[in-house]
C-alpha positions in Angstrom: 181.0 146.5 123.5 183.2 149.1 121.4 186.6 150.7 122.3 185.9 153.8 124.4 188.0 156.3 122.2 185.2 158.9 122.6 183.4 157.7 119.8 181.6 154.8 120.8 177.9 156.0 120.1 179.4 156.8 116.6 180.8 153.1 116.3 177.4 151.6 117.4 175.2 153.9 115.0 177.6 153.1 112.0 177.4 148.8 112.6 173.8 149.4 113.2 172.5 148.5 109.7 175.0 145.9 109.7 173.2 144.2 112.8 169.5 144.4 111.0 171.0 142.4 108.4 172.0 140.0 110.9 169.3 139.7 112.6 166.8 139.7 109.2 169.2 137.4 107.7 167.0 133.1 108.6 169.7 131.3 109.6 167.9 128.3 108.5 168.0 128.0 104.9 164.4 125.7 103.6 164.3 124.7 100.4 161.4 122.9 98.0 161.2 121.9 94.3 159.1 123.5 91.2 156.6 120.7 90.4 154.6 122.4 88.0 154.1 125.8 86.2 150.4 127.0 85.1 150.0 130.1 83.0 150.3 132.7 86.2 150.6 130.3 88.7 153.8 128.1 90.2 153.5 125.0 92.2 156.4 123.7 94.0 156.7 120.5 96.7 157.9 122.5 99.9 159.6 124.9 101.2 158.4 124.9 104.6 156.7 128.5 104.1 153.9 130.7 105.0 151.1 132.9 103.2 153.1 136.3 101.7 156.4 134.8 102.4 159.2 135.6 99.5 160.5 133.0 97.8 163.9 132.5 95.6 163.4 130.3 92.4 167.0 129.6 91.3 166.8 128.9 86.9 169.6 127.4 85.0 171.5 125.6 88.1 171.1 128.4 90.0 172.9 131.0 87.3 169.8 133.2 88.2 167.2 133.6 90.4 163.4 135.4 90.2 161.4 136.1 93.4 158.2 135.1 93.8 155.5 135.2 96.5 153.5 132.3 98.8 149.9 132.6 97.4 148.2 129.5 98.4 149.2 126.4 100.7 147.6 123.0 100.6 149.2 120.2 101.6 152.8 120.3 101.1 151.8 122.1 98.1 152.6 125.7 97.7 151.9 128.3 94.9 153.7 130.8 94.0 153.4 133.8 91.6 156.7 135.3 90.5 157.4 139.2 90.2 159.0 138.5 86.6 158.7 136.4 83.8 158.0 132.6 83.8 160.7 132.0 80.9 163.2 129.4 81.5 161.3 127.8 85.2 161.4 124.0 84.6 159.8 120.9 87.0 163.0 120.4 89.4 163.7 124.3 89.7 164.8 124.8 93.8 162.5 127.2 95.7 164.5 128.6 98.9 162.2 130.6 101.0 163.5 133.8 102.4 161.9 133.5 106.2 160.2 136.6 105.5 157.5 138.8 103.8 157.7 141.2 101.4 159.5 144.3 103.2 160.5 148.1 101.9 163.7 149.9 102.5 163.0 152.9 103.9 164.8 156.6 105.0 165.2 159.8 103.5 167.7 158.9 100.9 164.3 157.8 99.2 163.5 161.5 98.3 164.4 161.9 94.3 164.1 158.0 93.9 161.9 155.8 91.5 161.7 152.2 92.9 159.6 149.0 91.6 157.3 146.4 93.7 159.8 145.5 95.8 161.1 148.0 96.8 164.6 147.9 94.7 165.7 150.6 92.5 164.4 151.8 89.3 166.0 154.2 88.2 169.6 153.3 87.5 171.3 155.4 90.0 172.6 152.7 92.5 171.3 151.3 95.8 168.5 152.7 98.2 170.3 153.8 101.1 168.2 151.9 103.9 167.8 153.5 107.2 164.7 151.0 108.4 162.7 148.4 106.5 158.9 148.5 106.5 156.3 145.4 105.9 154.5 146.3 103.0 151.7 144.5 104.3 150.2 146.1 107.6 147.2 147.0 109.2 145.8 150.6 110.1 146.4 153.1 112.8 144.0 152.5 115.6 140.8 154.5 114.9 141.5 155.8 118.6 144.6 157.4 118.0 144.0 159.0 115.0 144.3 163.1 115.5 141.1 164.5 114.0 141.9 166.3 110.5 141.6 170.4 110.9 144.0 171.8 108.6 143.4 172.5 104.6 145.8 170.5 102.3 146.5 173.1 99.3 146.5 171.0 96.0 147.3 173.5 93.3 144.1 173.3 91.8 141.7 176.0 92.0 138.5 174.1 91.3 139.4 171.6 94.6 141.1 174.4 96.5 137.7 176.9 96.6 135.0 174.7 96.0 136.3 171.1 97.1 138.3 171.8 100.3 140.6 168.6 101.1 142.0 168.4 105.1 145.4 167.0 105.9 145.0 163.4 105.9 141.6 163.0 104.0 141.9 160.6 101.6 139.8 161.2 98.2 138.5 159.5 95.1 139.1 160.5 91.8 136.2 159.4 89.4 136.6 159.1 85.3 136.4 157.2 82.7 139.5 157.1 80.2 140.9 160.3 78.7 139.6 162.1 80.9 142.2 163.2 82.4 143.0 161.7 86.0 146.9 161.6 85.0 147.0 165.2 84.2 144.9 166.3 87.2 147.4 164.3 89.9 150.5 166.0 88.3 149.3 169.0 88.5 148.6 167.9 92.6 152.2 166.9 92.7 154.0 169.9 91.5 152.4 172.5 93.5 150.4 170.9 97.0 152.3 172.3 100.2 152.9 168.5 101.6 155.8 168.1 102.6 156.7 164.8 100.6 154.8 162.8 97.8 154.5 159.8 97.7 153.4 158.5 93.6 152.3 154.9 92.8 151.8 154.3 89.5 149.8 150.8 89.2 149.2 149.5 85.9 150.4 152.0 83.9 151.7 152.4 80.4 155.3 151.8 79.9 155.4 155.1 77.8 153.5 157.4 80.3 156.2 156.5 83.0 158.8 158.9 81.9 156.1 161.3 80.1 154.8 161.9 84.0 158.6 162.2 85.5 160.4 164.2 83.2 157.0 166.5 81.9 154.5 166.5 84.4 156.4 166.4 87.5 159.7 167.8 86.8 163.1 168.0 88.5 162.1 170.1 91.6 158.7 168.2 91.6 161.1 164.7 91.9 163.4 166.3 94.5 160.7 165.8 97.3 159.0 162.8 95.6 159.0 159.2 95.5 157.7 157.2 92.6 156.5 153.4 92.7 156.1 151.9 89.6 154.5 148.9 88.1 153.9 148.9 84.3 150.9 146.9 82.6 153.1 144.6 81.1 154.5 143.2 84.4 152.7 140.2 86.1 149.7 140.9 88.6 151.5 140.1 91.6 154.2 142.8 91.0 151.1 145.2 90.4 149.4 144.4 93.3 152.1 144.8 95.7 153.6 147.8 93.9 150.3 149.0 95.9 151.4 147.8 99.4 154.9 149.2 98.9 153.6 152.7 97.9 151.4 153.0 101.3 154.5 151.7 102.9 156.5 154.4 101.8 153.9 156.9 102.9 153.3 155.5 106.2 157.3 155.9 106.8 157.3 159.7 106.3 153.9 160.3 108.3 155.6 158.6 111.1 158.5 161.3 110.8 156.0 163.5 111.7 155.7 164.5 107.7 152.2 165.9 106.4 152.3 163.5 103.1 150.5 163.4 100.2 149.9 160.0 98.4 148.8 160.0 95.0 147.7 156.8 93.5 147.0 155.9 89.9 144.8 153.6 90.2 142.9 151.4 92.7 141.2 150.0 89.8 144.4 148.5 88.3 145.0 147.3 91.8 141.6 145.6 91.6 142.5 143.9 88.4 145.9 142.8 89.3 144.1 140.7 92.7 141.2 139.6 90.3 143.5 137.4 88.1 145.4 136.5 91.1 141.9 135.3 92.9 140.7 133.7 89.7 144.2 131.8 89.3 144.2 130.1 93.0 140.7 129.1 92.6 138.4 131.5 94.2 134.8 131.9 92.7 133.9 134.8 90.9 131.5 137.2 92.1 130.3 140.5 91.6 131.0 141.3 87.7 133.8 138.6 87.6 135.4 140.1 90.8 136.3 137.4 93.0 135.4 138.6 97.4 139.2 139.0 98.0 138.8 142.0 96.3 136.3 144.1 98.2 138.1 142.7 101.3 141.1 143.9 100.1 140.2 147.4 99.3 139.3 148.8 102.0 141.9 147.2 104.2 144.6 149.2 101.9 142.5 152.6 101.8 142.1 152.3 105.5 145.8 152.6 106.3 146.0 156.1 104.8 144.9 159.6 106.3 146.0 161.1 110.6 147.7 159.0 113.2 149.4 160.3 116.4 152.8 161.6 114.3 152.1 163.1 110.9 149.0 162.6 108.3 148.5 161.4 104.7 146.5 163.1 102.4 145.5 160.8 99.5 144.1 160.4 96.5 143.3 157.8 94.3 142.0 157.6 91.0 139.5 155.1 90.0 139.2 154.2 85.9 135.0 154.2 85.8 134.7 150.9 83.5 132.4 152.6 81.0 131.7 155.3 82.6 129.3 153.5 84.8 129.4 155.1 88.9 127.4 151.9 89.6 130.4 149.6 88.5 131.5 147.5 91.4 134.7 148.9 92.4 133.6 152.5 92.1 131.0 151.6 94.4 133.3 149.9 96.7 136.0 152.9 96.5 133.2 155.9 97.0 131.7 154.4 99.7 135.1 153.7 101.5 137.3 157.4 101.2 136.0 160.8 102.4 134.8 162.1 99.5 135.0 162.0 95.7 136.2 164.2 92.4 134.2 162.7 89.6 135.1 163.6 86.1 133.0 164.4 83.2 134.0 163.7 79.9 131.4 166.3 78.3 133.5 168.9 80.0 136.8 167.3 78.5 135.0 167.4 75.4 134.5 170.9 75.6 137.9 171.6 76.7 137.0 172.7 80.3 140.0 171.6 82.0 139.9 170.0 84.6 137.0 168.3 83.7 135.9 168.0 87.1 131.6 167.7 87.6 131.6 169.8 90.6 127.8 169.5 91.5 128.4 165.9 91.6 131.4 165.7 93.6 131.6 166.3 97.3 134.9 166.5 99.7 133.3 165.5 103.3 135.2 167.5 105.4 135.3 171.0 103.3 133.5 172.5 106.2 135.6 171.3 109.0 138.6 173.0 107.0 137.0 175.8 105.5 136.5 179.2 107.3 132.9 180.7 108.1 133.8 183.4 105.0 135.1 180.6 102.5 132.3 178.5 103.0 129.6 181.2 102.7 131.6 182.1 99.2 131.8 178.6 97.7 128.2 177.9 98.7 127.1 180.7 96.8 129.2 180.1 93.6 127.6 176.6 94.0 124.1 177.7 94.1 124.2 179.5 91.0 125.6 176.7 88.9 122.9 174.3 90.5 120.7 177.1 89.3 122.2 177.3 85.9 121.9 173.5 85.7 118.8 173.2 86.3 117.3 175.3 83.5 120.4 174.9 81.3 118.4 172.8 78.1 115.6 175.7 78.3 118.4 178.6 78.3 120.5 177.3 75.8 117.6 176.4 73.3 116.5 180.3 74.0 113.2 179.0 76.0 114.1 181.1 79.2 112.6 184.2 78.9 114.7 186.9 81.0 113.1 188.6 84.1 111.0 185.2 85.4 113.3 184.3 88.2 115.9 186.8 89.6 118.1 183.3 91.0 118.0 182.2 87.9 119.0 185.6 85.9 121.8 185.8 88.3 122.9 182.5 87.8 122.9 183.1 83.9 125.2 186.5 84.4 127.5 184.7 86.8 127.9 181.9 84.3 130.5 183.1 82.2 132.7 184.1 84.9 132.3 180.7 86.8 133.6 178.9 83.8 136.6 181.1 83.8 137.3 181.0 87.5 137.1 176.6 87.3 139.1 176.1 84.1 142.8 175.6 84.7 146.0 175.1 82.4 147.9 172.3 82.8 150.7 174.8 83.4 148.9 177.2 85.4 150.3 178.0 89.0 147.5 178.9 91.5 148.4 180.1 94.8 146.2 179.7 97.7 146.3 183.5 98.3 145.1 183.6 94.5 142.7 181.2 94.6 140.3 182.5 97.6 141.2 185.9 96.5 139.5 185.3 92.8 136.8 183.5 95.1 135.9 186.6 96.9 135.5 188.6 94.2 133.5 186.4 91.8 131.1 185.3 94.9 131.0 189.3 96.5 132.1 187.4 100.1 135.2 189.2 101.3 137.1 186.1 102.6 139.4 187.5 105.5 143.1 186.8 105.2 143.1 185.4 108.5 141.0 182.3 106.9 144.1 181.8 103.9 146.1 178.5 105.1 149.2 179.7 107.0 152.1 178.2 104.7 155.5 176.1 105.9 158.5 177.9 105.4 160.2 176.9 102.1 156.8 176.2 100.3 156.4 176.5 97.0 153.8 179.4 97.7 
């Protein structure tokens, strides 16, 4: 097909991108026109389209275009929601369909990058530099040929990493109201887990914090191996709904390098939101609390599509905003019930300043003892026992009711109280190595944790 000059392989990898094109590129061009706009929603006559398909809107006699997605069909009806603003769509406006769904450039030139909902740059420092494209919609790995998680993932975070031990490719929830500090507690993830690549979507944010959690909280090195999707509050639900799809994208690219990824994910219930106005605008009844049922059909088809499969693993976590602190609210329901464990936060404990505020009698990681060595175990299960003890009688002791000397557990629990506070509270700052964290373990529990049950490191880790 090429000259033989003794670079012919070279010739066919470098037109290689040039043929996807080509071959991505509908040959058929079909075309409708905008018949009406309605607050979030577009309705054109034609194109010839299907559900998720990417649509062109061409403004002004075509000076401009703004995408927009395929929603709803009836008829020779279609709706469409747009991934900008609706400013300056008039009746008459053409609609070209693209032929395809909404899909994500993906490779390693990703690493470093901060992109938007679909998939484009961010950041201001050129083109992505496409290796492969990815549909941001997909389904999960097959439940049969998902490798069965037996490795710890190291987070950073000595509360989690002694007392909360997550596996490669669990995925967990992250519980708290506002303020509490779920930002603060994935940043802290990000800069020192031992994944080899993290993935950040941040769904639903404020505009302000998007910077504040690049430049502060994750930092140059913390960027070099990271890539950030981002959809502020501002923009319109379908841009923060699919910022979602492209983020798990993204992850599922580098697990299927064979990468150990971690996936951080602020927040499903943003993501939630985002589908309920989307729901509400095509017509679908509300249900539970307002939510329509795409919703909880929704969720877990996204959460699923995390964690092992036969090349690498994600390790996830997503936080969940508790609408009023209520663990009942639908969503948090839906979200518990769904992952492999949870991290709730309690705001008395942000009150007090015990940072990370994390409740850890009331949260559970499901697979801490499929991960966690014999010694470990024995260790965290007794630091546990004496703050359930402590809890328990906690109003008595603190208003001086407990009289010293009735209950040896519970004297033990009181000394050991201090010390436990100490060991859990963690600067924002603070760098915790693994080797650190089981080693402080040992000693405030009197197990002696064997080195042989520390996490064997990759080379080049931060640790």
């Amino acid at each position: 097909m090429f000259p033989a000059q003794g670079g012919g392989m070279e010739a066919v990898t470098f037109f290689d991108k040039y043929v996807k094109t080509v071959q991505r590129t509908d040959t058929i061009k079909y075309t409708g026109k905008v018949t009406a706009v309605k607050g979030l929603m577009i309705e054109s006559r034609g194109p010839h389209s299907v559900m998720g398909e990417i649509c062109r809107i061409e403004i002004a006699g075509g000076e401009y275009s703004i995408l927009a997605e395929v929603v709803g069909l009836e008829d020779n009806v279609v709706r469409l929601m747009v991934y900008g603003d609706t400013k300056g769509i008039e009746v008459g406006d053409p609609v070209v369909a693209s032929g395809h769904v909404l899909e994500v450039p993906v490779g390693p030139g990703l690493l470093g990058r901060v992109i938007d909902a679909t998939g484009k740059a961010y950041d201001g420092k050129g083109d992505l530099a496409a290796e492969d494209f990815y549909p941001a919609i997909a389904s999960p790995p097959n439940p049969m040929e998902r490798t069965p998680v037996k490795k710890r993932m190291v987070t950073g975070v000595r509360a989690i990493d002694s007392l909360l031990t997550v596996g490669k490719g669990q995925r967990i929830g992250i519980f708290a109201g506002s303020g509490v500090g779920k930002s603060t507690l994935i940043s802290t993830i990000a800069r020192n887990t031992n994944a080899d690549v993290n993935v950040i979507g941040l769904i639903g944010e404020r505009g302000r914090e998007v910077m504040d959690f690049i430049n502060r909280d994750l930092g140059v090195e913390g960027l070099k191996r990271s890539v950030v999707v981002v959809s502020t509050s501002d923009q319109p639900s379908i841009a923060r709904l699919r910022a979602a799809y492209v983020t798990t994208a993204i992850a599922e690219y580098f697990r299927d390098q064979g990468r150990d990824v971690m996936l951080m994910f602020d927040s499903v219930t943003r993501f939630a939101h985002a589908q309920r106005e989307i729901g509400l605008a095509t017509g679908e009844p509300p249900a539970q609390r307002g939510y329509p049922p795409s919703v909880f059909d929704m969720l877990p088809k996204l959460l699923e599509r995390t964690g092992t499969n036969a090349k690498g693993s994600i390790t996830a976590f997503y936080t969940v905003l508790v609408d009023g602190d209520d663990m009942a609210e639908p969503i948090t329901d839906k979200v518990r019930g769904t992952l492999d464990g949870h991290i709730i936060l309690k705001r008395q404990l942000a009150q007090k300043q015990h940072y990370p505020a994390i409740d850890i009698l009331s949260s559970i990681s499901r697979l801490s003892k499929r991960v966690s060595g014999p010694c470990t175990l024995k260790a965290a299960q007794t630091v546990k026992r004496w703050m359930a003890d402590y809890a328990q009688q906690e109003e008595m002791i603190l208003a001086g009711v407990y009289q010293k000397g009735n209950s040896p557990e519970i004297d033990e629990a009181i000394d050991k109280h201090d010390a436990i506070e100490e060991f859990l509270c963690q600067a924002e700052t603070e760098h915790c190595t693994i080797e650190d964290t089981l080693q402080r373990l040992s000693v405030l529990s009197g197990v002696e944790i064997p080195e042989d049950e520390f996490p064997e490191m990759p080379a080049g880790a931060r640790y």
